[in-house]
Backbone as JSON, one array per atom type, in Angstrom:
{
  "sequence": "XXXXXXXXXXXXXXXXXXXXXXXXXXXXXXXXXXXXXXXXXXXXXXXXXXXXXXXXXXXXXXXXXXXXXXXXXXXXXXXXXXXXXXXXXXXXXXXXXXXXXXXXXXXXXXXXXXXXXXXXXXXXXXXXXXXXXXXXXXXXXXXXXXXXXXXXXXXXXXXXXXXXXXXXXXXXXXXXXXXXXXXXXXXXXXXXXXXXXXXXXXXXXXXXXXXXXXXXXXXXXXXXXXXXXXXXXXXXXXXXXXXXXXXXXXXXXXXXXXXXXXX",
  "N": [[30.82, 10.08, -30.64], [28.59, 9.37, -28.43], [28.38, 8.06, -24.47], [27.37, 4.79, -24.01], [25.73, 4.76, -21.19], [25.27, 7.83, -21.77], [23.84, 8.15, -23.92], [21.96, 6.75, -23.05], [20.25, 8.1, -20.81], [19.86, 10.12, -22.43], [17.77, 8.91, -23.98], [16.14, 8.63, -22.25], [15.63, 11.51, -21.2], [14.04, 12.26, -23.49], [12.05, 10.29, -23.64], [10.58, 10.92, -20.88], [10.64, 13.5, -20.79], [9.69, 14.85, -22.98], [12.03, 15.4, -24.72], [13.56, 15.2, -27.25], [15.89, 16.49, -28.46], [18.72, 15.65, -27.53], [19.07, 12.62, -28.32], [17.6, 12.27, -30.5], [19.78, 12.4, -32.36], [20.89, 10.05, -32.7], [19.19, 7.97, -33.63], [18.41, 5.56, -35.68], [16.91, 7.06, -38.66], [15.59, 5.16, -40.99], [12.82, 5.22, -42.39], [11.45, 6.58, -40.72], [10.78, 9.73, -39.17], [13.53, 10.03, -36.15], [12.89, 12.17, -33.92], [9.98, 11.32, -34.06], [9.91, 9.11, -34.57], [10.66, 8.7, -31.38], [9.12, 9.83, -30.01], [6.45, 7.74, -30.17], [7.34, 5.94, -28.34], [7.55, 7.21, -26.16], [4.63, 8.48, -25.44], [4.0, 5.81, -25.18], [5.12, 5.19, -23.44], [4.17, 6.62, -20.94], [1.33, 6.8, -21.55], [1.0, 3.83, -20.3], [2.17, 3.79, -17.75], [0.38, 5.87, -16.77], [-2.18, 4.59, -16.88], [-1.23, 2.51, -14.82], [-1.11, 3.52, -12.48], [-3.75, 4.78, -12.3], [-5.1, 2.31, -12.31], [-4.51, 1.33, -9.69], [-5.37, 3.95, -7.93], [-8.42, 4.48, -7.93], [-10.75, 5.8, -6.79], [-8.92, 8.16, -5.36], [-8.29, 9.2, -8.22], [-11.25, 9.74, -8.9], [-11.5, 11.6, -7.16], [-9.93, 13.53, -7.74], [-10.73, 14.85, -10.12], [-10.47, 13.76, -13.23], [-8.78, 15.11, -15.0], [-6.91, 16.61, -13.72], [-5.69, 14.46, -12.57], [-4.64, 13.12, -14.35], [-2.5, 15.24, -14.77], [-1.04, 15.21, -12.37], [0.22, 12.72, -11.99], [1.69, 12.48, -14.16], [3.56, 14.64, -13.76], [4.44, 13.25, -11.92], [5.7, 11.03, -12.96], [7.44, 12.29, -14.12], [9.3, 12.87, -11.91], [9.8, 10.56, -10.42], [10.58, 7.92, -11.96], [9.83, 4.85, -13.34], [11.57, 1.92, -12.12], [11.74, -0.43, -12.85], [9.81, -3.32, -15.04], [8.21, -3.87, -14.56], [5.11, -2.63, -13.41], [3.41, -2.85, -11.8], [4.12, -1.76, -9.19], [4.76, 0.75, -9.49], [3.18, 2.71, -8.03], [4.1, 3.31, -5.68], [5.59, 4.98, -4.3], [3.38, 7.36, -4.44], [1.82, 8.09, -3.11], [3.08, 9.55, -0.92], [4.0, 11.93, -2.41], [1.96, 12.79, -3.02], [1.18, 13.6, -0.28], [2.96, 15.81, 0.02], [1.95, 17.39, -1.87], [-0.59, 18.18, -1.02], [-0.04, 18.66, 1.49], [-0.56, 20.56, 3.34], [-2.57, 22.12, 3.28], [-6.06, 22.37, 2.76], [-7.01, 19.89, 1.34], [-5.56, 18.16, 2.03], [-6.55, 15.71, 3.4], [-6.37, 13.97, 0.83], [-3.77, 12.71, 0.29], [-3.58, 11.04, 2.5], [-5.7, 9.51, 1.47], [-5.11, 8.53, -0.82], [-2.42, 6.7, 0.57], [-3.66, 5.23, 2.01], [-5.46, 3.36, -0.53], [-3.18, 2.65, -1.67], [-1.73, 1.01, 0.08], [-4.06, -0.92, 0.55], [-3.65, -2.26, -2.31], [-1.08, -3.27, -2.36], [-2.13, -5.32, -0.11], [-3.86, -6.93, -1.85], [-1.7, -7.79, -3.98], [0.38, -9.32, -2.17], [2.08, -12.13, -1.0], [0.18, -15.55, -0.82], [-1.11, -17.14, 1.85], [-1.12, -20.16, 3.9], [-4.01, -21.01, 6.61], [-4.4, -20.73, 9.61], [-2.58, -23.44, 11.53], [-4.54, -25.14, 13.96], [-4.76, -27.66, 14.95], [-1.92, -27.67, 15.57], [-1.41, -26.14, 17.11], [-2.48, -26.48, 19.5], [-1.2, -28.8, 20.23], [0.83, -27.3, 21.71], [2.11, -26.83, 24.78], [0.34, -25.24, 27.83], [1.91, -23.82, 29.49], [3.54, -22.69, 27.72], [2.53, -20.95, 26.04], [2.75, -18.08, 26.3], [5.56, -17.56, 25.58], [5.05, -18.24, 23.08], [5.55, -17.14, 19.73], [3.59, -15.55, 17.33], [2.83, -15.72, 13.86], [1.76, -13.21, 10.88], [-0.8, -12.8, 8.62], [0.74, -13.0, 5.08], [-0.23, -10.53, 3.94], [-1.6, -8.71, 5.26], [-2.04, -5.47, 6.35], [-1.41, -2.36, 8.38], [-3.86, 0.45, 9.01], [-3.76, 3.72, 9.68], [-5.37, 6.96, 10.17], [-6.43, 9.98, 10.68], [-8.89, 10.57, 9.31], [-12.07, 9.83, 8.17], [-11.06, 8.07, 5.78], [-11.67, 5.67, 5.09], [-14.61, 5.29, 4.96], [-14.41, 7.81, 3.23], [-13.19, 6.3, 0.59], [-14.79, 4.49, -0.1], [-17.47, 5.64, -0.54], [-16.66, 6.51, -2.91], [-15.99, 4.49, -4.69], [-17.95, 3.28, -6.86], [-18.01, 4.7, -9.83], [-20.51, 5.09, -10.99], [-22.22, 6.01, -9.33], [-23.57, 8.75, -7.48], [-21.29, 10.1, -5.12], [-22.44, 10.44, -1.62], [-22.15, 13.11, 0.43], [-18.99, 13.12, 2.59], [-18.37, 13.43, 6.1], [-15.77, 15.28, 6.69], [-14.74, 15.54, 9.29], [-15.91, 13.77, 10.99], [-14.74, 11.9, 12.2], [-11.74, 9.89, 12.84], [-9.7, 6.94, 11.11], [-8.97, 3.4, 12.25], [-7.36, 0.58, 11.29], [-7.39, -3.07, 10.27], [-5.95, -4.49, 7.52], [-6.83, -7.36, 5.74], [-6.6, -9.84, 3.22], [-8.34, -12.23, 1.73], [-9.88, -15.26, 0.49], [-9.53, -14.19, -1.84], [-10.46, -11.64, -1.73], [-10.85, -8.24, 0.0], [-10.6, -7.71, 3.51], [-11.96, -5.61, 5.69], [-10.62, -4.55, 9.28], [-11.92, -2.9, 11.49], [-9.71, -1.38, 14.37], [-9.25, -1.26, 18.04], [-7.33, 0.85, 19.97], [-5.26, -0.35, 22.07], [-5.55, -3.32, 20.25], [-4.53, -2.23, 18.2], [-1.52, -2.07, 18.98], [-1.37, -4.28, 19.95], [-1.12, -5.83, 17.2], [1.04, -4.39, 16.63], [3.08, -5.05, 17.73], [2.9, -7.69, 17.53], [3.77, -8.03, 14.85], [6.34, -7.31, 15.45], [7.8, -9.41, 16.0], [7.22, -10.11, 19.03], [7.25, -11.83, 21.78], [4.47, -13.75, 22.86], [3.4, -13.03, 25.5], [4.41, -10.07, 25.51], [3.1, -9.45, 23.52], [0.48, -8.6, 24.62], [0.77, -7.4, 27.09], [1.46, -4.77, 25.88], [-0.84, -4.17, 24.43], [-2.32, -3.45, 27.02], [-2.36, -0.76, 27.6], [-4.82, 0.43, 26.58], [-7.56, 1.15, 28.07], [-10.0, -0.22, 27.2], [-8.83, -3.17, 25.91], [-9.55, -6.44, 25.4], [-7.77, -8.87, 26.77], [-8.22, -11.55, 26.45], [-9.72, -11.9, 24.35], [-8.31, -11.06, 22.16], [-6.07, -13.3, 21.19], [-8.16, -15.08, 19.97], [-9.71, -13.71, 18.28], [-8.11, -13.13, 15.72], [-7.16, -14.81, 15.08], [-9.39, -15.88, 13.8], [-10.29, -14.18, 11.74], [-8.5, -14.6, 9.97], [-5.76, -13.28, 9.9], [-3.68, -13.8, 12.05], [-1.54, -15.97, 11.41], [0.6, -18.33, 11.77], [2.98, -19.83, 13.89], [5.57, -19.4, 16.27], [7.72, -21.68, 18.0], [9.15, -21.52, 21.75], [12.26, -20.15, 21.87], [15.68, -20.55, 22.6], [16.17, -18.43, 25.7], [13.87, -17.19, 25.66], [11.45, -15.81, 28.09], [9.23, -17.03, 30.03], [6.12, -17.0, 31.38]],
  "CA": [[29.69, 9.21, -30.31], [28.02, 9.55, -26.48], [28.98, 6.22, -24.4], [26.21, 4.08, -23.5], [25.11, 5.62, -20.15], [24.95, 9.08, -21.96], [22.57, 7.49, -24.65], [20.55, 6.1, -21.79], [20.23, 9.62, -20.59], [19.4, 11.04, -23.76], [16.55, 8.72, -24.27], [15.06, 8.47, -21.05], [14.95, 12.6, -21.17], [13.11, 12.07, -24.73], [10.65, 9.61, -23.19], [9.8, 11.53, -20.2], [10.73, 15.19, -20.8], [9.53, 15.25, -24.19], [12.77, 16.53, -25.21], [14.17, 14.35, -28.2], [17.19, 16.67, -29.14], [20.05, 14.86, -27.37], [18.79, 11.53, -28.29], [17.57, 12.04, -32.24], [20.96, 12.01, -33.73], [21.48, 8.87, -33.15], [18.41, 7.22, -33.59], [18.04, 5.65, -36.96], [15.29, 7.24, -39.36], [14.63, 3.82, -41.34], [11.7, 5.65, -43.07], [10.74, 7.53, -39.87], [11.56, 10.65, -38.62], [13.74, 9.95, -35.53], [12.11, 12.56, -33.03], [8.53, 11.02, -34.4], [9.98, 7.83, -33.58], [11.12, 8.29, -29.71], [7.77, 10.4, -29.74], [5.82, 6.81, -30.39], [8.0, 5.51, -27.48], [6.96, 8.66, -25.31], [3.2, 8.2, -25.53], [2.97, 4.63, -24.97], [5.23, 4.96, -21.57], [3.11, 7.69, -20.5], [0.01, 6.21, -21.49], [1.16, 2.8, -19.8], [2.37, 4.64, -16.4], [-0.81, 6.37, -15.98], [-2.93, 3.21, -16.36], [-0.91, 1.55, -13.85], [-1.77, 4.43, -11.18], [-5.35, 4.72, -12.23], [-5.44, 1.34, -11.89], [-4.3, 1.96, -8.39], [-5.47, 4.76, -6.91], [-9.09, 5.32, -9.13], [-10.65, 6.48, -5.42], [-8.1, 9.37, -5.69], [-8.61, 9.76, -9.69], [-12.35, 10.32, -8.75], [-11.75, 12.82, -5.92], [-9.6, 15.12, -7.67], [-11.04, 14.63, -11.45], [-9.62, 13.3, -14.58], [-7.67, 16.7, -15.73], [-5.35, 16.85, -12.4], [-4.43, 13.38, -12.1], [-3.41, 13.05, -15.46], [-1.09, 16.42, -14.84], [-0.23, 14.63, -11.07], [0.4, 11.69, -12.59], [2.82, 13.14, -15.57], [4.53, 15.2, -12.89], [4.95, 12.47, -10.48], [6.52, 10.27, -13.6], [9.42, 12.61, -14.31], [9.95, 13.17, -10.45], [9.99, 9.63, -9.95], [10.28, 7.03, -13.0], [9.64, 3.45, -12.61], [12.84, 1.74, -12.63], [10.88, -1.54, -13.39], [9.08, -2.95, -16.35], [6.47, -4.7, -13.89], [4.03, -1.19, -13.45], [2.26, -3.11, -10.4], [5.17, -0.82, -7.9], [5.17, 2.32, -9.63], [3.26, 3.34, -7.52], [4.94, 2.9, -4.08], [6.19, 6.76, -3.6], [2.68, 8.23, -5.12], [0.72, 8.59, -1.67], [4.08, 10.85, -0.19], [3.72, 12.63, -3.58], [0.56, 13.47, -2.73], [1.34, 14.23, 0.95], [4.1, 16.76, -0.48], [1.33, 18.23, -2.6], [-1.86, 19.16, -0.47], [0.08, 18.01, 2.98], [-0.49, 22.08, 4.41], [-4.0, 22.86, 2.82], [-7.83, 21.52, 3.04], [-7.16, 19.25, 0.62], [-4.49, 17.21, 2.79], [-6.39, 14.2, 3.56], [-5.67, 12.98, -0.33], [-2.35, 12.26, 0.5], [-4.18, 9.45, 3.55], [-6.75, 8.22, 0.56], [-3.54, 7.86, -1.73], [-1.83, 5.72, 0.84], [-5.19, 3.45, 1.89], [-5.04, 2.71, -1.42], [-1.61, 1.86, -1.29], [-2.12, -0.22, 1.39], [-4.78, -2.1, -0.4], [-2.76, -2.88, -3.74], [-0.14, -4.37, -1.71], [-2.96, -6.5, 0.54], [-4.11, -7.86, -2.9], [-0.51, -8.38, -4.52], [0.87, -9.98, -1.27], [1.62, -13.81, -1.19], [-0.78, -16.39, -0.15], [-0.71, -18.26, 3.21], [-2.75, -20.66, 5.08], [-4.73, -20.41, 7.73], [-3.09, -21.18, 11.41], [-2.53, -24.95, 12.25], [-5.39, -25.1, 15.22], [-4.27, -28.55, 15.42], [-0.47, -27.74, 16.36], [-1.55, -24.64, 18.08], [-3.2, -27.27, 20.76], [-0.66, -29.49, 21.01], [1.77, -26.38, 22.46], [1.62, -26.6, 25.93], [-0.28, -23.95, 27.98], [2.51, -23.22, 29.92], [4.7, -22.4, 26.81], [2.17, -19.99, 25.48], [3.17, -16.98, 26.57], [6.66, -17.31, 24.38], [4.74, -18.19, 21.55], [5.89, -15.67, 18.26], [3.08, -15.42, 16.39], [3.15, -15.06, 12.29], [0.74, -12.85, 10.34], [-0.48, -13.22, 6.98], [1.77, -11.6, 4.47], [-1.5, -9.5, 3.37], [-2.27, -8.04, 6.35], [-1.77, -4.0, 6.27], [-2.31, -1.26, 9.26], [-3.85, 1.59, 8.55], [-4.69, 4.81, 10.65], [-5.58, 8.59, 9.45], [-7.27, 11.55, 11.81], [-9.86, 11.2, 8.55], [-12.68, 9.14, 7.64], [-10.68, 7.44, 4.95], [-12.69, 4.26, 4.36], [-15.85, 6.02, 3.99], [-14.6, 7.97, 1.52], [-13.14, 4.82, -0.28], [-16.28, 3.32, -0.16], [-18.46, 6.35, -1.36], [-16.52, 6.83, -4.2], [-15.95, 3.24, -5.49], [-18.24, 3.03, -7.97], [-17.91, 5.65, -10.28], [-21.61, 5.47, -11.81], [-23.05, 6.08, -8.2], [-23.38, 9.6, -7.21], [-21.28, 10.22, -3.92], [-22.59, 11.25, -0.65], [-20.97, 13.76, 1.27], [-18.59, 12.17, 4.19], [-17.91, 14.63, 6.64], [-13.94, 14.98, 7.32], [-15.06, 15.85, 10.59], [-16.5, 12.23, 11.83], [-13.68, 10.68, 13.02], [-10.73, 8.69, 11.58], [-9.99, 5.38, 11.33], [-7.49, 2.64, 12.53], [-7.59, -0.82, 10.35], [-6.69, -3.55, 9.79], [-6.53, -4.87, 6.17], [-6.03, -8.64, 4.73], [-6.97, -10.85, 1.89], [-9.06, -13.72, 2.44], [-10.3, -15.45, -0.5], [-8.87, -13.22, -3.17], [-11.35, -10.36, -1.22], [-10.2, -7.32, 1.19], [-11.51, -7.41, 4.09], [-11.14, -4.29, 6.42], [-11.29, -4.62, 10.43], [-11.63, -2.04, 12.57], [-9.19, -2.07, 15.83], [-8.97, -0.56, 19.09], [-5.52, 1.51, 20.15], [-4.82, -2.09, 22.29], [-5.81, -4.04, 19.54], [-3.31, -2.06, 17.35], [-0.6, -2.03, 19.59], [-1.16, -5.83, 19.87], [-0.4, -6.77, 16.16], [2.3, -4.45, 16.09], [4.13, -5.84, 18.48], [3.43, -9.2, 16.68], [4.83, -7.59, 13.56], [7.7, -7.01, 15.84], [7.95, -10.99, 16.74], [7.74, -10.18, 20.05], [6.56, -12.98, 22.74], [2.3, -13.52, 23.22], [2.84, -12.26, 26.53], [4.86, -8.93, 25.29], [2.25, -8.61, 22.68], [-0.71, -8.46, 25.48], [1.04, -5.88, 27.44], [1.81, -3.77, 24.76], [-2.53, -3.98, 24.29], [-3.04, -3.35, 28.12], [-2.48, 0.36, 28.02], [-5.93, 0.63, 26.48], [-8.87, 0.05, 29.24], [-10.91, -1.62, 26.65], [-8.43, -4.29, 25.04], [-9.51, -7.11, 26.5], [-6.46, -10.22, 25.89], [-8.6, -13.2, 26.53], [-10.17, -12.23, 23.05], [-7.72, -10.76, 21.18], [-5.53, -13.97, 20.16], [-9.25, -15.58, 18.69], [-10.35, -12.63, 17.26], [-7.25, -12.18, 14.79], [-7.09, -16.41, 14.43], [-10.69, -16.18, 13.16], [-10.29, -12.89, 10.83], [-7.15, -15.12, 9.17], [-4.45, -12.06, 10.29], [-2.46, -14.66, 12.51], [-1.41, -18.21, 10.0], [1.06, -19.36, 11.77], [3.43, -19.26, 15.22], [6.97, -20.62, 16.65], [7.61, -22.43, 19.21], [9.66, -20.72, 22.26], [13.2, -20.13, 21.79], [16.2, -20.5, 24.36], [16.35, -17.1, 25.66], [13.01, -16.53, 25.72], [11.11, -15.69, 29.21], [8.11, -18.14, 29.82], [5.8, -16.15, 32.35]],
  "C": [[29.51, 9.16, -28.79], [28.44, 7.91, -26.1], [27.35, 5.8, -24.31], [25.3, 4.68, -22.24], [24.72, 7.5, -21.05], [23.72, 9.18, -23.19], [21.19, 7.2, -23.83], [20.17, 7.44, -21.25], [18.88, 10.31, -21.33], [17.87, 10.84, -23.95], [15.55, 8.65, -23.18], [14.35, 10.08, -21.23], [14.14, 12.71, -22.13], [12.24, 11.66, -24.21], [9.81, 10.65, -22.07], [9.31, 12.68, -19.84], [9.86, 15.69, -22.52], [10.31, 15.86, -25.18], [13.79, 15.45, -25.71], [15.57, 14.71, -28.28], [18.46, 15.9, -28.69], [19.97, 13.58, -28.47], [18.5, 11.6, -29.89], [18.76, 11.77, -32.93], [21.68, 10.75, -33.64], [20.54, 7.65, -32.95], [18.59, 7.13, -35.14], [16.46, 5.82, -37.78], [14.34, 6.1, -39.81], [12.63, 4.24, -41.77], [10.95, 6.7, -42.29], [11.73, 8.65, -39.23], [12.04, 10.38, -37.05], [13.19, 10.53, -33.75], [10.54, 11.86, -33.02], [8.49, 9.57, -33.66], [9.84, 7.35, -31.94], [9.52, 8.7, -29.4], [6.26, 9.07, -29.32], [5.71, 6.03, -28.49], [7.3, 5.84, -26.34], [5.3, 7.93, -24.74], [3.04, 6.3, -25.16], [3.83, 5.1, -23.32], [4.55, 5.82, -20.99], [1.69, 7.34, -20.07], [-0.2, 4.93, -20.41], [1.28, 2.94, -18.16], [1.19, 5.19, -15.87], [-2.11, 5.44, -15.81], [-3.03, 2.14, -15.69], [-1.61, 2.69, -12.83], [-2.48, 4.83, -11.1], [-5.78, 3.95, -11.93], [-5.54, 1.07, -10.27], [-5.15, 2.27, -7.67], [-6.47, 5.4, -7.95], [-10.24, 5.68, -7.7], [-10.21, 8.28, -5.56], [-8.24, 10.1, -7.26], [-10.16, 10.2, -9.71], [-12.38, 11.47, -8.11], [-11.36, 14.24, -6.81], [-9.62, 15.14, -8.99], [-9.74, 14.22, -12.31], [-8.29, 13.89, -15.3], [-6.28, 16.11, -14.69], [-5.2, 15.7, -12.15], [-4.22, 13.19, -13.0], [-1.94, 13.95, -15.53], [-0.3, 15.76, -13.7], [0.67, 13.67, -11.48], [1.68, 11.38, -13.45], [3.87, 13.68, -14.68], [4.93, 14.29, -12.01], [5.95, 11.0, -11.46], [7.6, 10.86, -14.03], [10.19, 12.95, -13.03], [10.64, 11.6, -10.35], [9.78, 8.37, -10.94], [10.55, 5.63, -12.83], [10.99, 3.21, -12.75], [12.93, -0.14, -12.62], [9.58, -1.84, -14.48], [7.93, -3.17, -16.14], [5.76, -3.11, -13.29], [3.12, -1.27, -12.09], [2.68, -2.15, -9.36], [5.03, 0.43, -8.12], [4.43, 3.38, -8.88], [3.08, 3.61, -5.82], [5.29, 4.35, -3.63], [4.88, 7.62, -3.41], [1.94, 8.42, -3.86], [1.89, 9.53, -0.99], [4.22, 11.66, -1.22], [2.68, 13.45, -3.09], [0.19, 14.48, -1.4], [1.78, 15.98, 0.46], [2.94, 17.93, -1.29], [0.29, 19.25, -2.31], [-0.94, 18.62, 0.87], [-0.3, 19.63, 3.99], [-2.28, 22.95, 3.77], [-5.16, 22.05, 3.31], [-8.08, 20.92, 2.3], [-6.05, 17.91, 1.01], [-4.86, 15.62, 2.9], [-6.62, 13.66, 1.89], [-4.87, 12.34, -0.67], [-3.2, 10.41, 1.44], [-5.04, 8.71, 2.14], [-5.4, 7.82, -0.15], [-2.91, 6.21, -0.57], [-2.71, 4.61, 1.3], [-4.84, 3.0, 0.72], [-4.4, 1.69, -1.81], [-1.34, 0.35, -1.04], [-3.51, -1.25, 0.5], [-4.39, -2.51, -1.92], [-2.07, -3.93, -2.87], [-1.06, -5.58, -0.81], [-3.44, -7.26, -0.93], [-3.0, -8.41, -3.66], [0.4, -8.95, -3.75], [0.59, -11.42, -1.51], [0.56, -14.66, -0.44], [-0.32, -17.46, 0.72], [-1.57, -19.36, 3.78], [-2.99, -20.63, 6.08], [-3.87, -21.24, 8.92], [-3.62, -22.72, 11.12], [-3.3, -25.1, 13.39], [-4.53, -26.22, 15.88], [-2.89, -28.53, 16.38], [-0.6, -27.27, 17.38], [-1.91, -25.54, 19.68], [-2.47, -28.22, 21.52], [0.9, -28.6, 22.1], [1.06, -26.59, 23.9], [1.27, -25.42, 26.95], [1.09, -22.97, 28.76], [3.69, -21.98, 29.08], [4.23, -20.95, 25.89], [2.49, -18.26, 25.59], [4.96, -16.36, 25.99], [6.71, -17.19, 23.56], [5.16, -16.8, 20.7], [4.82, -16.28, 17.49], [3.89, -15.12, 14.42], [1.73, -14.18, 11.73], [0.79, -12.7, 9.23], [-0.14, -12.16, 6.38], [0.99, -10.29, 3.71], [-1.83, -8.41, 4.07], [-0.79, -6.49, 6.22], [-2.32, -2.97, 7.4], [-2.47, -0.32, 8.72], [-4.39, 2.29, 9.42], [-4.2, 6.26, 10.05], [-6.78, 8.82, 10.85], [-8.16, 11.6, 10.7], [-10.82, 9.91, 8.19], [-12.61, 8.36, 6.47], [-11.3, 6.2, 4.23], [-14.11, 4.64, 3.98], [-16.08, 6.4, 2.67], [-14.37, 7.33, 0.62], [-14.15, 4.55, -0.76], [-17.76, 4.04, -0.68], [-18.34, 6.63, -2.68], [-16.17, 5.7, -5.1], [-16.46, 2.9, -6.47], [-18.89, 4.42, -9.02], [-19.38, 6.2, -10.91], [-22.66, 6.01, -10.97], [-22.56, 7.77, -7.4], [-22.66, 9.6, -5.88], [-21.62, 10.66, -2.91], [-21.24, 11.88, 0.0], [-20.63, 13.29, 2.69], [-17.96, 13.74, 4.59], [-16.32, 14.42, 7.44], [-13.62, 14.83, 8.65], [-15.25, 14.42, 11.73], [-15.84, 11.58, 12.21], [-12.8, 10.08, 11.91], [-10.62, 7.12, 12.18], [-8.51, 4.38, 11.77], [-8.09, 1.05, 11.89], [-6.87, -1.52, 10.15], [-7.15, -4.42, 8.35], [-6.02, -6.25, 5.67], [-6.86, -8.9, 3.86], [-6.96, -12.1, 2.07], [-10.12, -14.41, 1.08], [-10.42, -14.68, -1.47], [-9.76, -11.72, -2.7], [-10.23, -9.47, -0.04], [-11.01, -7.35, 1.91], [-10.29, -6.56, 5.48], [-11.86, -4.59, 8.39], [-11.0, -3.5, 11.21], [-11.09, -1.93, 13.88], [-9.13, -0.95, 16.51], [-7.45, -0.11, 19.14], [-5.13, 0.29, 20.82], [-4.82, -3.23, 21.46], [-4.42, -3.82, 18.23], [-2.3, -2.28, 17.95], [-0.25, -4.01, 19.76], [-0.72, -6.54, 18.8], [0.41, -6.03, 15.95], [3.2, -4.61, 16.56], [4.22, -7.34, 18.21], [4.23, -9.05, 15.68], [6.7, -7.76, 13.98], [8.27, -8.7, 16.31], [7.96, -10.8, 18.27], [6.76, -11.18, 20.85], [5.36, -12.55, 22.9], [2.45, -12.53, 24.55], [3.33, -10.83, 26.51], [3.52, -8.14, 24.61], [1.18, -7.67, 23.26], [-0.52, -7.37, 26.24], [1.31, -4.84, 26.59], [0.14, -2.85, 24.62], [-3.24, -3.33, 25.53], [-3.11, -1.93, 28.88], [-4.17, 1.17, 27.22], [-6.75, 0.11, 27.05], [-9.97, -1.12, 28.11], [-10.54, -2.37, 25.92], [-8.72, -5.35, 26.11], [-8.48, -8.86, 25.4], [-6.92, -11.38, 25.84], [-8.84, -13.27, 24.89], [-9.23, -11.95, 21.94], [-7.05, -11.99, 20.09], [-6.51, -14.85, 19.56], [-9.28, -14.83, 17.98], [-9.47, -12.63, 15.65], [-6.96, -13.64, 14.01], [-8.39, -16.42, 13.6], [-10.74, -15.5, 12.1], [-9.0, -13.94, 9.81], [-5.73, -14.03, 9.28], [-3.33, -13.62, 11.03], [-2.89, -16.27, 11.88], [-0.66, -19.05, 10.97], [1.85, -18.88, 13.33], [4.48, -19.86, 15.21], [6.97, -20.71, 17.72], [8.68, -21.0, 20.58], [11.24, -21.34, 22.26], [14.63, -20.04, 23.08], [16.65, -18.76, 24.49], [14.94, -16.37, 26.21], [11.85, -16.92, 27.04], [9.74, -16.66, 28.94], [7.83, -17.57, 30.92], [5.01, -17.36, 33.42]]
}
């Protein structure tokens, strides 16, 4: 008799390989034929797996038709099989899948729509915060500001590609609407992405502007953040910490810590 781990084995390769024989002889028939049985098994995780990552990434299931992401899809579930029953994650690897697949041809930027995507699952399945304290924010004194650590809401996602990525998002969104052609050519994009009343909303940032929330990401002091922004001539810092309070990106802040330089 196989132990337990070699059972687990058996049936996983049944479910995802299609390949019952280890695993039948010790399934009981109980009126059904044992391979027919795991076979049942098979088909729903299959079926269930690919309606989580259509659900996903249906953007990407438009681009490269119905046929090849069902085969991507199939191939990218015995490479990489959930190892959770919640289906919302599975697909966390599938945009470096994709890289791996066209990353050296003229079909490369699918890999960048894959991970936009991505990046927008997780901005909608991220927790909910509220909006900054203005009030507190006022009673910090001005001098102290420049220690301040920002927080940003747990939604908020960067994104940047060398490709017109949101375009094409946004041409191919609704599947009943013929797409125009975006030219790969037009520029790429740098974004930032949160969730603001259960909606995505996408902002477009400057190279200072990026460099500015990811040096908040990094907790580092307001006045670190600002230099970080000031190697681009057109970030300008007076606006930046409204701009990102008004968009809902920065919720919340801490005070300044001992240690930490006060300019």
């Amino acid at each position: 008799m196989p132990s337990l781990p070699e059972l687990q084995a058996a049936v996983l390769e049944a479910l995802l390989e299609e390949a019952p024989a280890r695993a039948a002889p010790e399934i009981l028939a109980a009126g059904i034929d044992p391979a027919r049985r795991l076979g049942v098994y098979a088909n729903t995780v299959r079926a269930n797996f690919h309606a989580s990552l259509a659900a996903s990434f249906p953007v990407l299931a438009r681009l490269v038709g119905e046929d090849y992401f069902r085969q991507a899809v199939r191939d990218f579930q015995r490479r990489t099989p959930s190892r959770s029953g919640d289906l919302q994650h599975a697909g966390r690897e599938f945009p470096a899948y994709w890289s791996a697949l066209h990353g050296a041809d003229a079909h490369r930027y699918l890999g960048h729509v894959a991970r936009f995507e991505w990046a927008c699952q997780e901005c909608l399945l991220a927790a909910e915060h509220p909006p900054l304290d203005l009030a507190a924010l006022a009673r910090v004194p001005s001098a102290a500001y420049d220690a301040l650590r920002f927080e940003l809401h747990p939604s908020l996602r960067r994104f940047a590609s060398p490709y017109p990525v949101h375009a094409i998002w946004q041409a191919n969104l609704d599947p009943a609407v013929p797409p125009p052609t975006v030219d790969l050519d037009r520029g790429g994009d740098r974004l930032a992405l949160v969730r603001r009343r259960m909606q995505l909303e996408f902002h477009a940032l400057g190279a200072g502007e990026w460099a500015f929330l990811e040096a908040l990401e990094r907790r580092a002091p307001l006045a670190d953040a600002l230099e970080a922004g000031d190697d681009d001539a057109h970030f300008e810092p007076a606006a930046a910490l409204p701009r990102f309070v008004t968009a809902g990106i920065i919720t919340g802040f801490q005070e300044p810590i001992p240690g930490d330089a006060i300019v």
